[in-house]
C-alpha positions in Angstrom: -18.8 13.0 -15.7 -19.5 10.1 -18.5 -16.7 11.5 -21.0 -14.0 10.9 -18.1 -14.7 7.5 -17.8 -11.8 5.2 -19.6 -14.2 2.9 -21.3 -11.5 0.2 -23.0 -7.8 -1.2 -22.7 -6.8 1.1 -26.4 -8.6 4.2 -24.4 -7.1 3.1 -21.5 -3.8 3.5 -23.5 -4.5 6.4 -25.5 -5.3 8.7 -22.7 -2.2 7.1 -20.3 0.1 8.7 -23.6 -1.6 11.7 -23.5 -0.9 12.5 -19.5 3.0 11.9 -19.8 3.3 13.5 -23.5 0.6 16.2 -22.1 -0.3 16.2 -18.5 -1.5 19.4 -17.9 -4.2 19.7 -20.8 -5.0 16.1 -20.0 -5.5 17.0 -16.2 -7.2 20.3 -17.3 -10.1 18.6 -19.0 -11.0 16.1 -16.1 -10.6 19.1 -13.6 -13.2 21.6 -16.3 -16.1 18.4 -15.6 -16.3 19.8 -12.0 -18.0 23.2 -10.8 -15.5 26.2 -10.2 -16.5 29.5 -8.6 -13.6 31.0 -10.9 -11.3 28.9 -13.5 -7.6 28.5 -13.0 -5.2 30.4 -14.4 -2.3 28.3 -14.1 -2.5 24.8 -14.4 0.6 23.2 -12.6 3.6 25.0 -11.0 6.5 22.7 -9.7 9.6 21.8 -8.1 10.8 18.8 -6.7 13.9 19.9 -4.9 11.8 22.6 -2.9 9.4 21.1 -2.8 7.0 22.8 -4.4 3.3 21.7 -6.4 0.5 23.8 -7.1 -2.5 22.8 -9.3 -5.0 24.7 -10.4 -3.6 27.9 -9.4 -5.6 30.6 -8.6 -8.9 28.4 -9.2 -12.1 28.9 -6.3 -14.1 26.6 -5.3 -16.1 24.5 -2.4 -15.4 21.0 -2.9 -18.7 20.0 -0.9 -20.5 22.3 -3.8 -19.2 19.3 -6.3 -20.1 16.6 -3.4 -23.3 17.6 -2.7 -24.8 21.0 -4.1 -24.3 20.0 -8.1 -26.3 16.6 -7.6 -29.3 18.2 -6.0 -31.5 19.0 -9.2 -31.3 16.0 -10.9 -30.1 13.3 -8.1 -31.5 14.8 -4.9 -33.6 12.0 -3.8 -30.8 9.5 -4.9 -28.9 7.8 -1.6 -25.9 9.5 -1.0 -24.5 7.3 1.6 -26.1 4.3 3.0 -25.7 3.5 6.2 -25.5 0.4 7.8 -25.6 0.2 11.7 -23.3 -2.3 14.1 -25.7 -4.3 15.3 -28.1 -6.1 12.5 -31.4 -5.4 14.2 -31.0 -2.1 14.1 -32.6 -0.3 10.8 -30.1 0.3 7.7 -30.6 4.5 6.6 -30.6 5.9 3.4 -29.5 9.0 3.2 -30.2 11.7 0.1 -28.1 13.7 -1.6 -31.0 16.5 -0.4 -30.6 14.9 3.2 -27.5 14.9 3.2 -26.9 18.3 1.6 -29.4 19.9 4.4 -27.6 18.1 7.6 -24.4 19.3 6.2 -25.5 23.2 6.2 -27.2 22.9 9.5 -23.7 21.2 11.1 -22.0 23.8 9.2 -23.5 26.8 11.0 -23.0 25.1 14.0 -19.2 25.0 13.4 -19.3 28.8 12.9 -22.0 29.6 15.7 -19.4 27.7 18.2 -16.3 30.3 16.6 -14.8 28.2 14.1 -14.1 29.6 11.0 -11.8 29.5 7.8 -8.4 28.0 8.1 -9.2 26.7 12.0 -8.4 22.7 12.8 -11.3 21.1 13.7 -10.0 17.5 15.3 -13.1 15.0 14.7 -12.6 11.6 17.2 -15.8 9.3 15.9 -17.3 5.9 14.6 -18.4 5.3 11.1 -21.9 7.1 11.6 -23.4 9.3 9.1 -22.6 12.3 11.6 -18.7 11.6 11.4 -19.5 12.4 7.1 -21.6 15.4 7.5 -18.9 16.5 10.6 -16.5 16.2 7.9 -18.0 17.9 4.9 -19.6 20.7 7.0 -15.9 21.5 8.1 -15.3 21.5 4.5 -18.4 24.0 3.3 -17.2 26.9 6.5 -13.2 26.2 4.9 -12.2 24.2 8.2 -9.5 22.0 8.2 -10.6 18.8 9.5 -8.0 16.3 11.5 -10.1 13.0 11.7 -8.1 10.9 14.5 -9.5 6.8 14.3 -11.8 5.8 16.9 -9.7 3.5 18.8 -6.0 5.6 19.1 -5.7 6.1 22.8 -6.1 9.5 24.6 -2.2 10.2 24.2 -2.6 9.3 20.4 -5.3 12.4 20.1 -3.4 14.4 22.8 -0.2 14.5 20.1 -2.5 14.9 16.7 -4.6 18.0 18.5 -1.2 19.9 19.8 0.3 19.2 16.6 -2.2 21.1 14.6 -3.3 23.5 17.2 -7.6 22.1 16.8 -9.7 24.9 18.5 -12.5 22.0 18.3 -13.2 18.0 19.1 -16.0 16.5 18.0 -16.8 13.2 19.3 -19.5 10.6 20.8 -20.7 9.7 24.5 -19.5 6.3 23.1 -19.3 3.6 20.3 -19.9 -0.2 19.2 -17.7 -2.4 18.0 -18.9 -5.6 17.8 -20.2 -6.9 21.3 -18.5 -4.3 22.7 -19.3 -0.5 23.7 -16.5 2.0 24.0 -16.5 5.1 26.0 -15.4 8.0 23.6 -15.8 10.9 25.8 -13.8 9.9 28.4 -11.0 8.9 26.4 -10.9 12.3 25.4 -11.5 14.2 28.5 -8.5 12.3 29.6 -6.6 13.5 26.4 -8.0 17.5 26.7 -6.1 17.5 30.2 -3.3 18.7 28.0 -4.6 20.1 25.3 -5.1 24.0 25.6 -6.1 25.2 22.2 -9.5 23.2 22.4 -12.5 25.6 22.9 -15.3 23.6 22.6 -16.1 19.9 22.1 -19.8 18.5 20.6 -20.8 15.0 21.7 -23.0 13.4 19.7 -24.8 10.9 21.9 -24.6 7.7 20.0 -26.4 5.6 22.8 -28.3 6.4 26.0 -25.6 6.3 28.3 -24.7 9.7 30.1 -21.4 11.3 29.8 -19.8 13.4 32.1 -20.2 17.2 30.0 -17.6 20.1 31.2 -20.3 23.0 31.5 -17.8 25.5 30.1 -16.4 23.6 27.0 -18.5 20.9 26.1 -22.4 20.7 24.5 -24.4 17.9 22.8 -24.8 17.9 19.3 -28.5 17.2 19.2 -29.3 20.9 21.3 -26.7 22.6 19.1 -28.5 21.4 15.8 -32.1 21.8 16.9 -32.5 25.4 15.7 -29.5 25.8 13.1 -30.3 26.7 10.2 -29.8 24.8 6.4 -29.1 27.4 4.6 -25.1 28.0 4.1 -23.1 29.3 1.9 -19.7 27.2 0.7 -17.1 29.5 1.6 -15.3 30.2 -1.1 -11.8 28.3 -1.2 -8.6 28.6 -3.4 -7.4 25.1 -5.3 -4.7 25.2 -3.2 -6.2 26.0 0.8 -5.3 23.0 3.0 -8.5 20.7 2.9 -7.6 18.6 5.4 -4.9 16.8 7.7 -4.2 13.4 8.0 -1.7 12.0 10.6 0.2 8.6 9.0 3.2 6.4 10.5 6.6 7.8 10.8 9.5 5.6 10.5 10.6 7.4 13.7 7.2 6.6 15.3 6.3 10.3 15.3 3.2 10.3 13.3 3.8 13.1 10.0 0.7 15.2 9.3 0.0 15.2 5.7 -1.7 18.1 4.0 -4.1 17.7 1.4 -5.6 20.9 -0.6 -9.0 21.5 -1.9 -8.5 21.1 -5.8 -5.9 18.8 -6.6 -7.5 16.1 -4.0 -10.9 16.8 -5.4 -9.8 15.8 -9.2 -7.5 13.0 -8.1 -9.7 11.6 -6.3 -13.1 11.4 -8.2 -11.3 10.2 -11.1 -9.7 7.6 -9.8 -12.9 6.7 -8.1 -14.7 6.4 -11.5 -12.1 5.1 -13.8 -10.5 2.1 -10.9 -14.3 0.7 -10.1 -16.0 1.4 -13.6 -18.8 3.3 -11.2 -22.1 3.4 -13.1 -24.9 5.5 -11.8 -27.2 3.5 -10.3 -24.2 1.1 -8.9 -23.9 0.5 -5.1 -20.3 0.9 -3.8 -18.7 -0.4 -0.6 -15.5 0.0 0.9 -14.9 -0.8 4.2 -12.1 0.9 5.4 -12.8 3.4 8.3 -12.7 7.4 7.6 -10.0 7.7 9.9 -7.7 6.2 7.3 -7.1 8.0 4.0 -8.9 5.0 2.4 -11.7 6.2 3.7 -11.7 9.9 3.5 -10.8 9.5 -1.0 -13.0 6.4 -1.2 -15.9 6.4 0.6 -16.9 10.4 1.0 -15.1 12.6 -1.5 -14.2 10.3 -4.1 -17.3 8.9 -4.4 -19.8 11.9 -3.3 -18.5 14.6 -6.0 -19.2 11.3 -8.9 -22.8 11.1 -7.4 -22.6 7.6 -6.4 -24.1 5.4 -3.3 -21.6 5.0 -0.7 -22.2 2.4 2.0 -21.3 3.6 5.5 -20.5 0.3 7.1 -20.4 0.7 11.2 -19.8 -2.5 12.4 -17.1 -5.3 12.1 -16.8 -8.8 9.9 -17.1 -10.8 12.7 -20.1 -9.5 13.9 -22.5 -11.4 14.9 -20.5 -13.8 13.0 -18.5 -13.9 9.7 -20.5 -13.9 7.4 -21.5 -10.2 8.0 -19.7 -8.8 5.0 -21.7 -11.5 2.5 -24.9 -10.5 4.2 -24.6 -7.0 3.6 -23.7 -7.3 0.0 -27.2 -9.5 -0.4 -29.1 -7.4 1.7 -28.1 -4.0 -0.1 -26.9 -6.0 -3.9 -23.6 -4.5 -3.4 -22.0 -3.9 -6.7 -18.4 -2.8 -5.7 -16.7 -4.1 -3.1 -13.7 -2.6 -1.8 -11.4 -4.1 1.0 -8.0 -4.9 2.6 -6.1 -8.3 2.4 -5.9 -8.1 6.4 -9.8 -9.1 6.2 -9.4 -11.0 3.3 -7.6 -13.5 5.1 -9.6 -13.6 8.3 -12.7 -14.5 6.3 -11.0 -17.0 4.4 -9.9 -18.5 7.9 -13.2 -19.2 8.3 -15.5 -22.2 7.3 -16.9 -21.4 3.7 -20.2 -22.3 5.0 -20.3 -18.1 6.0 -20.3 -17.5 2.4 -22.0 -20.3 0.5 -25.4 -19.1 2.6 -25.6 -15.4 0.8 -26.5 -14.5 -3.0 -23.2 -12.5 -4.0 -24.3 -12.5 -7.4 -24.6 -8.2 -7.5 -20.9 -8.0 -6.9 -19.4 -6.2 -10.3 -16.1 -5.6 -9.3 -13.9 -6.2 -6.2 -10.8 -4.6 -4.8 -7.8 -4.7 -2.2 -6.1 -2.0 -0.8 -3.6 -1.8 2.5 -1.1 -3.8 1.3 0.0 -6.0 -1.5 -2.1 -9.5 -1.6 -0.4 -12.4 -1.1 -1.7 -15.3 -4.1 -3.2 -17.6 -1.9 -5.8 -14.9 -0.7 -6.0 -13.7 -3.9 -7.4 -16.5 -5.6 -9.7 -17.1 -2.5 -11.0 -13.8 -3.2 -11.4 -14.9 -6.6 -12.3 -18.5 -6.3 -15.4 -17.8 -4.0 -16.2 -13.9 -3.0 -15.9 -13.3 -7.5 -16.8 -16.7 -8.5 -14.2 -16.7 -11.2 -15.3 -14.2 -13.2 -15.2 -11.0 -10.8 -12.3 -8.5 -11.7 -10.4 -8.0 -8.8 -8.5 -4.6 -8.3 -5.0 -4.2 -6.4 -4.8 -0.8 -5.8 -1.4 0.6 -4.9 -1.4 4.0 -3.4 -0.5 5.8 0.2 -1.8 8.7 2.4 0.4 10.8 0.7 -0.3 10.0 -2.9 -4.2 10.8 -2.1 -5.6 8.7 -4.4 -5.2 5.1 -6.4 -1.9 5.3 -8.7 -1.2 1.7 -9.8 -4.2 -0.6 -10.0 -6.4 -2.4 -12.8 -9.2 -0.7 -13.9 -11.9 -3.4 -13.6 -12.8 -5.3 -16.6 -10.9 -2.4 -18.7 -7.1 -3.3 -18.2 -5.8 -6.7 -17.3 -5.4 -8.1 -13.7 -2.5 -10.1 -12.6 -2.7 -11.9 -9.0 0.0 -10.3 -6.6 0.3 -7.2 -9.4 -1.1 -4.0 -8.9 -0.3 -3.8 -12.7 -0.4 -0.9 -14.5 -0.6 3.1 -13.2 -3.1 5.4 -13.7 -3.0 8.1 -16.7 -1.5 11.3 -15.0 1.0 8.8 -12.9 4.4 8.5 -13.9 6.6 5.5 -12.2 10.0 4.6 -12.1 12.2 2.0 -10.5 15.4 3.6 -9.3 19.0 1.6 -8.8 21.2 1.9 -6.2 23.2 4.5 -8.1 20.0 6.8 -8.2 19.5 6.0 -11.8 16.1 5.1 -13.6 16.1 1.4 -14.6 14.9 1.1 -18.2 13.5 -1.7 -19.9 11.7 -4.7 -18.8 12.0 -6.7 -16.3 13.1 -4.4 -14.0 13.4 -4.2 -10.2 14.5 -1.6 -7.7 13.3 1.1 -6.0 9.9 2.6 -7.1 9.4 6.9 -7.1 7.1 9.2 -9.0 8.9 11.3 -11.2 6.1 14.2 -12.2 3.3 15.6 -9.4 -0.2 14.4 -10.0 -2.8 16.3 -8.5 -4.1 14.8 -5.3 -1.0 14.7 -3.6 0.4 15.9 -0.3 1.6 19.1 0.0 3.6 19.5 2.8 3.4 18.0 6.6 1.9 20.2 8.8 4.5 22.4 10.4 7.2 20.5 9.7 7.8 21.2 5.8 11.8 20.2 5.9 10.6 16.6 6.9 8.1 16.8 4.2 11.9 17.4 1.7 13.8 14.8 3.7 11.2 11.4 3.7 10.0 12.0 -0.1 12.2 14.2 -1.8 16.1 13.8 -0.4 16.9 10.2 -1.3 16.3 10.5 -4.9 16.8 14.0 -6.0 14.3 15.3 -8.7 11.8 12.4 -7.7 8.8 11.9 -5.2 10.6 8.9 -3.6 7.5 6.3 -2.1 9.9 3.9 -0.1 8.7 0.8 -1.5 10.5 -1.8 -3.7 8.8 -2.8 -6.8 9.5 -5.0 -9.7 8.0 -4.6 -13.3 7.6 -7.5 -15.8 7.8 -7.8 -19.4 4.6 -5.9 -19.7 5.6 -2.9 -17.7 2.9 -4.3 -15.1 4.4 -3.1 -11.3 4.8 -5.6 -8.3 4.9 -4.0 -5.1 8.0 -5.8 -2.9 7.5 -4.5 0.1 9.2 -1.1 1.9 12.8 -0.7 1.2 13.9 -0.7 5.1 12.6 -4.2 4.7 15.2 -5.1 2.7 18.1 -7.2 4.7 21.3 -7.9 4.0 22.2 -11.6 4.7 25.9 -12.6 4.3 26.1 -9.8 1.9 23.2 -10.6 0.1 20.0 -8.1 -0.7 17.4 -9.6 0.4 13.7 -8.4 -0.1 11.3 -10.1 2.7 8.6 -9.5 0.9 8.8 -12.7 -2.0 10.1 -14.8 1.7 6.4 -13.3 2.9 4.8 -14.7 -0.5 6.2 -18.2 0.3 6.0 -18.9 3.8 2.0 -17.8 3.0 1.4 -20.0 0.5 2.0 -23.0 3.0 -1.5 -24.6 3.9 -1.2 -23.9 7.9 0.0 -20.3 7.6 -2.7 -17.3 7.4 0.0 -15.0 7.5 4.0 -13.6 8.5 6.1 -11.1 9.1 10.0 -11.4 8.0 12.3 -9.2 9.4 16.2 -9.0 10.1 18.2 -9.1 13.3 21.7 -8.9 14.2 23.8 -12.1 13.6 27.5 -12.5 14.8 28.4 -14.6 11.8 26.3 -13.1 8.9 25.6 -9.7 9.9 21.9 -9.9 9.6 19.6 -13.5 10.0 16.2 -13.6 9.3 13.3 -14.0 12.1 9.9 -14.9 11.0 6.8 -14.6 13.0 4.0 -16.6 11.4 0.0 -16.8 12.5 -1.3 -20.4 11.5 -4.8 -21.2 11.1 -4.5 -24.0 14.2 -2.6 -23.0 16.7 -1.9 -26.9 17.7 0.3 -27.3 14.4 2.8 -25.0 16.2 5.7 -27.5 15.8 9.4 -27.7 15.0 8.2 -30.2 11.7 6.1 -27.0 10.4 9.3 -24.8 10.6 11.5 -27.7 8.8 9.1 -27.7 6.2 8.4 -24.0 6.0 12.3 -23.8 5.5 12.4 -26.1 2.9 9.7 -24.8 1.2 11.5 -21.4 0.9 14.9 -23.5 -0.1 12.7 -24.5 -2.9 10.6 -21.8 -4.2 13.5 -19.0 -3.9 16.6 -20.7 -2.4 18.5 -21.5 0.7 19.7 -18.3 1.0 16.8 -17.2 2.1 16.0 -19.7 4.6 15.1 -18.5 8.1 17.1 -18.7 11.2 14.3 -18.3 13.6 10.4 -18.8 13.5 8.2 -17.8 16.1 4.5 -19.0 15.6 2.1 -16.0 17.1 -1.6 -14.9 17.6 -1.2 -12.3 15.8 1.0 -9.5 14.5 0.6 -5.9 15.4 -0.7 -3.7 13.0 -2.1 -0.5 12.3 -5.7 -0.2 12.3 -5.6 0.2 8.4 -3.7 -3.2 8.5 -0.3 -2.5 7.8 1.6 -5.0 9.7 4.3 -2.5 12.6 7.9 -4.2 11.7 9.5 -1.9 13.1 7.9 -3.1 16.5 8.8 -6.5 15.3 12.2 -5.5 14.5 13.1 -4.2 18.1 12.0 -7.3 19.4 13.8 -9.8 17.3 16.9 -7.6 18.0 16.0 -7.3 22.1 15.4 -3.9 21.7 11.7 -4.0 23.7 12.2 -0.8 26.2 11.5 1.6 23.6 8.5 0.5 21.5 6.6 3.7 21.1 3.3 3.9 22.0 1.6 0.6 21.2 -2.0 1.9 21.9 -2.9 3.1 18.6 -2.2 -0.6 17.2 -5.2 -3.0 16.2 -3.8 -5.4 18.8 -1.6 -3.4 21.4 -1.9 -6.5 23.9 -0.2 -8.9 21.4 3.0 -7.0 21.4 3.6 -8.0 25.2 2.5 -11.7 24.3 5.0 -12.1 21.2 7.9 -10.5 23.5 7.1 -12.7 26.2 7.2 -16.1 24.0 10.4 -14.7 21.5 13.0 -17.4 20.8 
């Protein structure tokens, strides 16, 4: 897949032309470098006010056939995916395409021998272990549609995601590590199959010795249901456009949305993106740490990176355990050349003394990326300063669950990087900042509302079951445009700053404000790790702004640190945006992909704390109660 590979900033430029001026032939020779059962006969069919996108039409094909099946005569004893366990003693496993390929055709006749088959939901509730991949990608090869719910959501979190998509399957563990810690799995499901009626059959993998309590009549252990399977299947053969899998995401309501993804469009979108954003070599060793649950996972660490070929770490464990330097160890131990993470960890490492990262050779690392958020410039050049020794490229990668794969991002040492920018977008993406009158913005600098105005393939869909929501969150406010709900600004070069969601916006005394550039300040003040900025109901103006901040020493908590945090914003943006409240907290809630919850944040400043939604499937459900407890 060489000749897809952007190779310099005039290519770069060259081939972005070509995808607006030409987008289907352009997206028709990256799709012809992948193995078809039968060739499209219709490249793209569209409408945004349906809405309506079809790649590929008519085209069959198996996407595990181009993640696993393709490589195995010239790459089958290469690593597919390298898996590194929680706890450091235990032995690292390198897995083979051949392996890998052979587990997933055992697992796969499994699936159909327990009366799954084409078009089921299978709902897969496990930690990053190699079985959670091959759980996935056998679903794939039978044509099952896999729902992969994070291994830490509570019992009501898998309860909703199962009914929702009707799963005739779970598959799970007796229990997991995290850290110190061991977390019982099983029983957070049997608590959540109490109301769950469409679920058949569960298989527990038993990731330690401790016995779990098995339902005789539903549940069996993976290990007995493997032992005589056989590795020899077939990839069912699947349209470009058959659901591939499901992925619950964040509502603004609080009602999680089930975003579809097909088989074709995801498989192109991805694997580009995958190449062309890390400048993937062959014999290159790739990290990204996110967890499968997350779509981060599912494009970057198996599809996106299987169907190129490529070595994929499998990363179980935590950075904090047993201490934080386990990310730099890991990148010595295993030369890691790309390394791909989220600013949330970013600035939890750099909390820590530097002494965790002077002790380890980092010298493999070719390129390094963020992705989660938009990095704030004091992490940044942290990243830079000591992780890339200041001469890494660093990637910002702008993208969502629903846009499947990476659409504004640098590619590394190709296009230039710009601290805080996620620069320029892809070839085959087409951006535009909106105005309040719903008009595109033209020229540079720009700023305003940013939307996609043409499909690309790797994106959603639909949400499962619930298409008119699909219309109303991405294609209502804006009509004609995929509408993403962020802000962005562009500057003179046309490179794109993400500002932050648009419900983040607050009006002040009449004034627009955007908290995300307040967010930018307040973190570049020495004793701040990182904030939140949010607005609440003022008698006078209508809306104030409430900060909660997270310092690096909780004993500079003072009212002198919020005078000069004030006056620091009074000076970097203006006294319009000065704050009217700070609280100083432990922590913020977040997602466990990072995202920071202001909507939670929101109800509190405004006393609104009897209807929070269900807190459990945040990183840090407990701080929730501690920040309303301490609010000013």
């Amino acid at each position: 897949m060489k000749n897809i590979i952007i190779s310099s900033e005039k290519d770069y430029f060259k081939k972005y032309k070509k995808s607006v001026t030409e987008p289907e032939e352009f997206w028709e020779t990256i799709a012809s470098q992948f193995d078809w059962k039968k060739k499209w006969s219709k490249t793209l069919e569209w409408d945004f006010n349906t809405p309506s996108v079809k790649w590929f039409l008519n085209g069959k094909l198996n996407i595990t056939e181009n993640c696993l099946d393709r490589h195995l005569k010239d790459f089958g004893n290469k690593t597919a995916i390298l898996w590194e366990p929680n706890n450091p003693g235990e032995t690292a496993k390198h897995i083979s395409y051949k392996e890998l390929h052979r587990e997933v055709c055992k697992f796969a006749n499994v699936l159909k021998n327990n009366n799954i088959k084409k078009g089921d939901r299978v709902c897969l509730y496990m930690p990053m272990i190699p079985q959670l991949a091959i759980a996935m990608l056998a679903c794939a090869r039978i044509g099952a549609i896999h729902s992969v719910v994070f291994a830490g959501f509570s019992s009501k979190a898998i309860e909703g995601r199962i009914n929702d998509a009707l799963c005739k399957m779970l598959i799970t563990t007796n229990e997991m590590f995290r850290g110190a810690k061991t977390i019982g799995l099983k029983a957070i499901c049997d608590e959540a199959l109490k109301n769950c009626p469409t679920v058949k059959k569960v298989i527990v993998f038993n990731r330690t010795q401790t016995p779990v309590a098995m339902n005789p009549k539903r549940d069996v252990f993976w290990s007995e249901e493997i032992e005589n399977a056989s590795s020899d299947c077939p990839a069912e053969i699947m349209d470009s456009e058959d659901p591939l899998f499901i992925l619950y995401t964040s509502g603004s309501t609080g009602t999680p949305k089930g975003m579809v993804h097909s088989t074709g469009g995801y498989m192109v979108g991805s694997t580009y993106t995958f190449l062309n954003v890390f400048q993937y070599r062959t014999n290159d060793i790739y990290w990204c740490t996110a967890d499968i649950g997350w779509i981060t996972g599912h494009s970057y660490i198996i599809y996106g990176p299987l169907c190129a070929g490529a070595t994929t770490v499998l990363f179980e464990g935590v950075p904090s355990y047993p201490d934080y330097g386990r990310f730099w160890q890991l990148i010595e131990k295993h030369k890691v050349n790309q390394f791909y993470t989220a600013p949330t960890a970013i600035r939890a490492l750099e909390k820590q003394p530097i002494s965790f990262v002077e002790k380890y050779d980092l010298s493999s690392i070719k390129v390094l990326g963020t992705v989660g958020e938009p990095i704030n410039n004091e992490a940044w050049q942290w990243y830079h300063k000591y992780i890339g020794k200041e001469k890494t490229p660093i990637v910002d990668t702008w993208w969502q669950t629903e846009t499947g794969a990476i659409m504004i991002s640098s590619l590394a040492g190709i296009t230039p990087e710009k601290p805080t920018f996620a620069t320029l977008p892809l070839p085959g993406v087409q951006p535009v900042l909106l105005d309040d009158n719903k008009k595109e913005i033209v020229g540079n600098p720009a700023e305003g509302r940013l939307a996609i105005a043409f499909p690309w393939p790797s994106m959603a869909r639909t949400i499962w079951n619930n298409h008119k929501r699909f219309k109303e969150v991405y294609f209502s406010t804006f009509e004609g445009y995929y509408f993403t709900g962020d802000g962005a600004l562009r500057d003179e070069k046309g490179n794109y700053r993400i500002t932050g969601r648009v419900d983040d916006i607050v009006i002040v005394s009449g004034h627009n404000l955007g908290t995300a550039p307040i967010e930018n300040t307040i973190d570049e003040h020495p004793k701040v790790v990182e904030c939140a900025v949010i607005g609440f109901p003022h008698e006078i103006k209508g809306n104030a702004l409430y900060a909660f901040a997270t310092l690096y020493h909780q004993e500079d908590a003072s009212e002198q640190l919020k005078i000069e945090i004030n006056n620091l914003i009074a000076k970097e943006i203006g006294v319009i945006y000065k704050l009217d409240k700070i609280q100083f907290v432990n922590g913020l809630p977040k997602t466990r992909s990072g995202k920071i919850m202001r909507r939670i944040l929101r109800k509190i400043a405004s006393g609104e704390t009897t209807d929070l939604g269900d807190t459990s499937t945040l990183l840090n459900p407990q701080i929730v109660e501690e920040i309303i407890k301490n609010k000013i």
